[in-house]
N, C-alpha and C positions, 0 to 999 in steps of 0.2 A: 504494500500500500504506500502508496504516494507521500512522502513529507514534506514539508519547508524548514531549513536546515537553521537558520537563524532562532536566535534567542525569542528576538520583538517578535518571528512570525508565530512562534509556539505560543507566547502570552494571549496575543490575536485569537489563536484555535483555542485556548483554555478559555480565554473571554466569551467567545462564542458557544460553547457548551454552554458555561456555568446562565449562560441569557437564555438560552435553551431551557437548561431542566426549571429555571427561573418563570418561565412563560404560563401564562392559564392553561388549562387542560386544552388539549383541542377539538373544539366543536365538530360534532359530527351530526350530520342534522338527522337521522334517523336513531339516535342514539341519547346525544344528549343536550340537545337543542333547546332552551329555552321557549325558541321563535315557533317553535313543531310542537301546535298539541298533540301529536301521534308519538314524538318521540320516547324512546322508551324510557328513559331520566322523568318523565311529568306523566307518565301513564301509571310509576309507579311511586307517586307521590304521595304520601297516605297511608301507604299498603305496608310500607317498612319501613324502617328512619333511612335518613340520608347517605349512612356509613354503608349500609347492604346497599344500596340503590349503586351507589358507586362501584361495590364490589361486581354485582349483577350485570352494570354496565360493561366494565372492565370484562369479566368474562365471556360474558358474548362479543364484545370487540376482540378481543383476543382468537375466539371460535373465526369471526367474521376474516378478520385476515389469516388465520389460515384456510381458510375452505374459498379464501377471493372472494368473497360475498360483499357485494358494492353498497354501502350505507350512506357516502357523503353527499348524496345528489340531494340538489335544492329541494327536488322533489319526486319522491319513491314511484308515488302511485301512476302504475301504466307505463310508467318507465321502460322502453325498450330491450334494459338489462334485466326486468326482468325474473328472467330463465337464470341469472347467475346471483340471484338470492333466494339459494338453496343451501340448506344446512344437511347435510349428508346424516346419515343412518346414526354413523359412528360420532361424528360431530355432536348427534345431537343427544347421544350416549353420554359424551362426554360433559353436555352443559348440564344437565342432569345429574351425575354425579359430581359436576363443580356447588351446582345448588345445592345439594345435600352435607358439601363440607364448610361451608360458610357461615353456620352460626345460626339458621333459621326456624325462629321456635312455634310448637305446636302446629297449629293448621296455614302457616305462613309459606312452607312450600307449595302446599297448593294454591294459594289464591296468586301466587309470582307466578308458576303456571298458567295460569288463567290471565293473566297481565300479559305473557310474553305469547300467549295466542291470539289475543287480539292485536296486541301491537303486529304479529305477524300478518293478521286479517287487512288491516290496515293501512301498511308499510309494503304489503306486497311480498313477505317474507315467508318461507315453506323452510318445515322444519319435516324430516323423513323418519318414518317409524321406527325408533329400534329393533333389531332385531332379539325376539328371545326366544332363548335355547327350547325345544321344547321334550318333554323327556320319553327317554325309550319305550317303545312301545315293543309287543311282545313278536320275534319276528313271522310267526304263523299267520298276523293280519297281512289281507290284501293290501300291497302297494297303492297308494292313493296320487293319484295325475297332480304335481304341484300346480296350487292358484298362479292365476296371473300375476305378477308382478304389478302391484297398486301403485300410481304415479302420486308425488308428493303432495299435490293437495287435497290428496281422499283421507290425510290423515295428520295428526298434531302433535305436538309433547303433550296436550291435554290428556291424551291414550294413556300417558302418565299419573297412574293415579295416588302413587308414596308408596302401595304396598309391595313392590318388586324390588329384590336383591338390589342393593348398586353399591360399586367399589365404593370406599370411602376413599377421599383426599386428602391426603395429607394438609393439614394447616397450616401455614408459614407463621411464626411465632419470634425470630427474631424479626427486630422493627431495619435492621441495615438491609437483610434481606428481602424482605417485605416490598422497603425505597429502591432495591438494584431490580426488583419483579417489574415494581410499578414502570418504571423508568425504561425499562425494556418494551414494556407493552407500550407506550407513549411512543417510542419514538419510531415500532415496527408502523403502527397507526398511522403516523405522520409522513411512511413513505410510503408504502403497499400499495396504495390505489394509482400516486404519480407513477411508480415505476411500471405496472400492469399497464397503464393506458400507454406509456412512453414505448414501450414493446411494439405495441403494437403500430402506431402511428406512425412512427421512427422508421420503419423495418427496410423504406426503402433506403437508410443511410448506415452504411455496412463500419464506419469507425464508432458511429452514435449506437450505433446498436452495440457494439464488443462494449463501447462504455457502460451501457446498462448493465447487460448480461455481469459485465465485472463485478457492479454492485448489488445486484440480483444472489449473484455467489456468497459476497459476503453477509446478507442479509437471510439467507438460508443457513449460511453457516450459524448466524447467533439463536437463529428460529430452531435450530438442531439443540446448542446449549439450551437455551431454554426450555426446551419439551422435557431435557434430562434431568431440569432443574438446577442447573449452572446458572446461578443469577447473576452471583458476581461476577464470573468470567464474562457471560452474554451481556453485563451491563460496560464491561470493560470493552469487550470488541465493539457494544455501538458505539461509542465514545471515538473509538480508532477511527469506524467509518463514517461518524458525524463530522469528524478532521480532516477525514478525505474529501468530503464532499466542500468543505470548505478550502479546501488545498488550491492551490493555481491553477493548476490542471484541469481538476474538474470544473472549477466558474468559467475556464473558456470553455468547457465544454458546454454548459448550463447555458451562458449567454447567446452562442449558435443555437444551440434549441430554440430558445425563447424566439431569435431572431427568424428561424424557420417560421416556427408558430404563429406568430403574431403577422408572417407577410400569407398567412396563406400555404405554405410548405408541408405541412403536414399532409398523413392522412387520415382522418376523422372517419371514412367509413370500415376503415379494416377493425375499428372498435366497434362494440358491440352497445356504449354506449351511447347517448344522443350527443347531442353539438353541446348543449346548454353544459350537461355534467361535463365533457370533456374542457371545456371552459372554464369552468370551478374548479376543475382542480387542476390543470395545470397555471392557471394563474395566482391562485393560492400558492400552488408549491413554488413557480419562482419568487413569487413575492419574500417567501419564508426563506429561500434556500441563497439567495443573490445576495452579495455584499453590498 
């Protein structure tokens, strides 16, 4: 990875972080938009204090960029994307047993259930049945023709009713680790959807692309630590490629982007999303990302 070898230029890249982790949370407008009565931050206002609300938040954002599920758009409903706000089988295995280890008493998992289907209803969001095991049967019965395969919206985490096995999650309980979690999940958030659309619009510029891909690598890489539960390493590595992205190197890179984008150079239909969100968020991101 890229550095600037001077003293002043590292103070610069430290400044820049510490403005970074310094910054409000990042608005997501399906998520935790003040502005979005759908969002899911005010849908579940009421239902559980603030501290769950944020945790709830955080884990489904968390789910959301790993599965690519596009949240930041001005606005969800009818949205062209869509077919890629879909939370997979196991995904949704997963937010399910994140719910379960976060602290939520008596009949509070379900009614968050019940919040996170509607907000799904809503938002345009499909969440896929888990699969449960079901158990041996004796083998003397006749084989039976397996069902159809059910498409994602014949079915909800609501199918969730509390009384099925679910792993328990471990609780992160020191507060360092906790801040290196959070911190990770903030800053995958803040790149995931610029980088997906850059992929794609970019593809016909073969150096702009190795650039992505470069930082696509190292943002898999921290998304690996972190699945393993390496916080501090994964908060250490985005830190490195928070530096690079601010490195010389890359702001010429950034600047020709922008300069693409903004003459027209792109291309907006190899996305899946509309003009309007491809708009918001690359202009967000330079805004964020540019000296």
């Amino acid at each position: 990875m890229s550095r600037w070898s001077s003293f002043k230029s590292q103070q610069v890249l430290t400044e820049n972080w510490r403005r970074f982790l310094q910054e409000e949370e990042q608005v997501i407008y399906g998520l935790n938009s003040e502005d979005n009565p759908d969002s899911l931050q005010n849908l579940l206002s009421g239902v559980v204090d603030d501290g769950l609300i944020r945790q709830i938040v955080n884990l489904i954002a968390s789910a959301a960029d790993d599965e690519g599920v596009m949240l930041e758009a001005v606005t969800l409903q009818g949205s062209k994307s869509e077919r890629d706000r879909v939370f997979s089988a196991e995904t949704t295995k997963e937010i399910l047993q994140g719910l379960s280890g976060i602290g939520l008493a008596g009949g509070e998992l379900k009614k968050v259930i019940k919040v996170l289907n509607q907000w799904g209803r809503l938002n345009t969001v499909k969440f896929e049945k888990p699969q449960v095991a079901e158990p041996d049967t004796s083998a003397e019965e006749p084989e039976e023709e397996a069902p159809a395969e059910l498409s994602p919206d014949e079915y909800s985490v609501e199918d969730y009713d509390g009384d099925e096995e679910t792993e328990k999650v471990p609780v992160l309980t020191d507060s360092e680790e906790i801040k290196s979690k959070n911190l990770v999940d903030k800053f995958q958030r803040a790149i995931v959807a610029p980088l997906t659309i850059m992929k794609d619009t970019y593809s016909n510029y073969v150096e702009i692309l190795d650039f992505i891909e470069k930082i696509q690598d190292d943002r898999e890489e921290i998304k690996e630590l972190y699945d393993q539960g390496e916080y501090f390493e994964a908060a250490r590595k985005s830190k490195e490629l928070f530096d690079f992205l601010k490195s010389e190197e890359a702001q010429e890179n950034f600047k020709n982007m922008k300069k693409l984008y903004e003459n027209g150079g792109i291309n907006k239909d190899a996305s899946d999303m509309t003009d309007a969100e491809i708009d918001q968020v690359l202009e967000g991101f330079f805004d964020f990302i540019l000296d």
